[in-house]
C-alpha positions in Angstrom: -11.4 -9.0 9.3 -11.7 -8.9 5.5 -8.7 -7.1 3.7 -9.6 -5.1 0.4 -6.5 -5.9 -2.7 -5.7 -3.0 -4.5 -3.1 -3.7 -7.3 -1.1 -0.1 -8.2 -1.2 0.6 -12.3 2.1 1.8 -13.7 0.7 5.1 -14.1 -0.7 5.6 -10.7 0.1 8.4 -9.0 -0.3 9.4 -5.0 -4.3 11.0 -6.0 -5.2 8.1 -8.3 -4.5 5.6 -5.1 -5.8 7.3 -2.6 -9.0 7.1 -4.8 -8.5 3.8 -5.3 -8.0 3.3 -1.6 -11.4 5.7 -0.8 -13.3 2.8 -2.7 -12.5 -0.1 -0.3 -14.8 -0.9 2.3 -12.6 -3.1 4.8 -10.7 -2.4 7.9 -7.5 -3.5 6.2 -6.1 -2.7 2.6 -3.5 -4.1 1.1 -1.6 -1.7 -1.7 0.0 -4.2 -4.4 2.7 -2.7 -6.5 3.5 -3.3 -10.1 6.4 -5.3 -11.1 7.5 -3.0 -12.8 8.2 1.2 -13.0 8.4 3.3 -9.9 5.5 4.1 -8.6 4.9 6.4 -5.3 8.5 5.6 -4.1 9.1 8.4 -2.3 8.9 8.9 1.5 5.9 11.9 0.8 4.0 9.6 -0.8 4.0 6.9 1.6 3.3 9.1 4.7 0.0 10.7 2.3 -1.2 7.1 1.9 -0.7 6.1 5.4 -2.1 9.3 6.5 -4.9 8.7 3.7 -5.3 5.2 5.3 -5.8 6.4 8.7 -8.3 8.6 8.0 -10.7 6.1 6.4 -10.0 4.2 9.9 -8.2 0.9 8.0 -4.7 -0.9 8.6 -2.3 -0.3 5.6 -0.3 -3.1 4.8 2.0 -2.9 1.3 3.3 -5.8 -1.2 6.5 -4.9 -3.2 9.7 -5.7 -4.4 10.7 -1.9 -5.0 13.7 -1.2 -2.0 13.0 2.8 -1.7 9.6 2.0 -0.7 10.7 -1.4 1.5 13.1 1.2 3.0 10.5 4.3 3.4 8.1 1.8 4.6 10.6 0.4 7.5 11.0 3.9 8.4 6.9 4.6 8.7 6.3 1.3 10.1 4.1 0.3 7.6 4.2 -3.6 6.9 5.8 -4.8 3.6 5.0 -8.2 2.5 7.1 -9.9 -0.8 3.6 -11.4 -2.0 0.0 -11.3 -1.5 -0.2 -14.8 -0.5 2.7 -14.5 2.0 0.3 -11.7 3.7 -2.9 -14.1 3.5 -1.1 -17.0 5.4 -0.2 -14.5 8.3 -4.4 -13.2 9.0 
């Protein structure tokens, strides 16, 4: 199954990725966080974009360094990968 990239801007906020997630096309999407600010890091935003995820029926699978949202992620069950490639060798 093909799994849609999205890289998170800076800016983004929880409406501007869930649009950015309405856009992908894929059973699986992979949310890519930037390196640097904080960016949906709270446990509210997480449990919109999973929810958000769900209801476009595709596996939500997240790539950060950011330890709030490792943590809130562990606590969803959301998958948390340190890189994009590390996430490619496991499909």
């Amino acid at each position: 199954m093909k799994t849609q990239i999205l890289r998170l801007d800076p800016h983004d906020d929880i409406i501007s990725a869930r649009d950015k997630m309405g856009w992908s096309q894929t059973g699986r999407i992979l949310l890519v966080w930037p390196d640097r600010g904080q960016v949906l890091a709270r446990q509210i935003d997480l449990t919109l974009i999973q929810r958000h995820s769900q209801k476009l029926g595709a596996q939500l699978a997240l790539v950060t360094h950011d330890s709030n949202v490792i943590y809130y992620a562990d606590l969803l069950g959301i998958p948390v990968y340190k890189s994009i490639q590390q996430r490619t060798k496991q499909s």
